[in-house]
C-alpha positions as CSV (number, residue, x, y, z in Angstrom):
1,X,81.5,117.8,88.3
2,X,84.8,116.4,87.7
3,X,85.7,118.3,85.0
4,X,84.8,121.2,87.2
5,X,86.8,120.2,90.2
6,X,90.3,119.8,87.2
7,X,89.6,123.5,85.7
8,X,88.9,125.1,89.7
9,X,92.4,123.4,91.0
10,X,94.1,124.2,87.5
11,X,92.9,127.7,88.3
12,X,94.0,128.0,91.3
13,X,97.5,126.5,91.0
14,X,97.9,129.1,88.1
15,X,97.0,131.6,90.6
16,X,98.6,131.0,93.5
17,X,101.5,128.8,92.3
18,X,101.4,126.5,95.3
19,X,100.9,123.2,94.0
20,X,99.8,121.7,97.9
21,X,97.0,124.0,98.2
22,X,95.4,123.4,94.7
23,X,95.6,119.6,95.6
24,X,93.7,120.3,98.9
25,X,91.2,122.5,96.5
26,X,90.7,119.7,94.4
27,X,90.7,116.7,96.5
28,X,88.1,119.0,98.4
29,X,85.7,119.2,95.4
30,X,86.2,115.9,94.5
31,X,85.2,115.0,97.7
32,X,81.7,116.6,97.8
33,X,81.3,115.7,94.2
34,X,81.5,112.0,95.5
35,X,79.5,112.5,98.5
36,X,76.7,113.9,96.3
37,X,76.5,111.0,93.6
38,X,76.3,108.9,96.8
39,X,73.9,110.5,98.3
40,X,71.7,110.4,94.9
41,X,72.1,106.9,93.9
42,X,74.5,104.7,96.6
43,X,76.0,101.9,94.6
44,X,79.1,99.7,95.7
45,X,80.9,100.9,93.1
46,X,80.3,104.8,94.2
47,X,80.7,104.0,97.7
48,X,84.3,102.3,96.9
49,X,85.4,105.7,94.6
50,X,84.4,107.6,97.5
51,X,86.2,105.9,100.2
52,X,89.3,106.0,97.3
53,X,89.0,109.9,97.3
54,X,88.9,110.2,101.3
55,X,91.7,108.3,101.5
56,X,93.6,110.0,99.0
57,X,92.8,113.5,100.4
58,X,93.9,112.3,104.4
59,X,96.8,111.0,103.0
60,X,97.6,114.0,101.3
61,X,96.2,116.5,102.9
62,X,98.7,114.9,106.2
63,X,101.3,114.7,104.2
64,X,101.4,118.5,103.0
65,X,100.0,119.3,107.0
66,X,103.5,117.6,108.2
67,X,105.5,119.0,105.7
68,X,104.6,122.3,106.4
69,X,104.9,121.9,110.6
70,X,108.6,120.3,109.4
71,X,110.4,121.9,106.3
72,X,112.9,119.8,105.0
73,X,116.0,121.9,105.3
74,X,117.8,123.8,102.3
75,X,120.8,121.9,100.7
């Protein structure tokens, strides 16, 4: 599902050449893909790569979400 989650964002930063939104894409997939291995078999160790993935996608999916209500200005 990984793997899956790398080719899908790949293919849609080649197509839309907006590197923010095939984050988001990805960190989306990656996302359920976690959520479904927890849901199958819950170990700590799946739990804990979860909780890394939400993290990473608030953080970054903020990050892009502030950058985008406040443009840094053109030098």
């Amino acid at each position: 599902m990984t793997g899956l989650a790398l080719v899908v964002g790949t293919l849609v930063l080649a197509r839309t050449c907006r590197p923010e939104v095939a984050l988001v894409v990805l960190l989306e997939l990656m996302t359920g893909a976690g959520l479904l291995r927890l849901a199958v078999d819950p170990t700590v160790t799946r739990v804990a790569t979860a909780a890394g993935i939400l993290l990473v996608r608030r953080l970054s999916v903020g990050a892009i979400t502030a950058r985008r209500a406040h443009p840094l200005p053109a030098a």
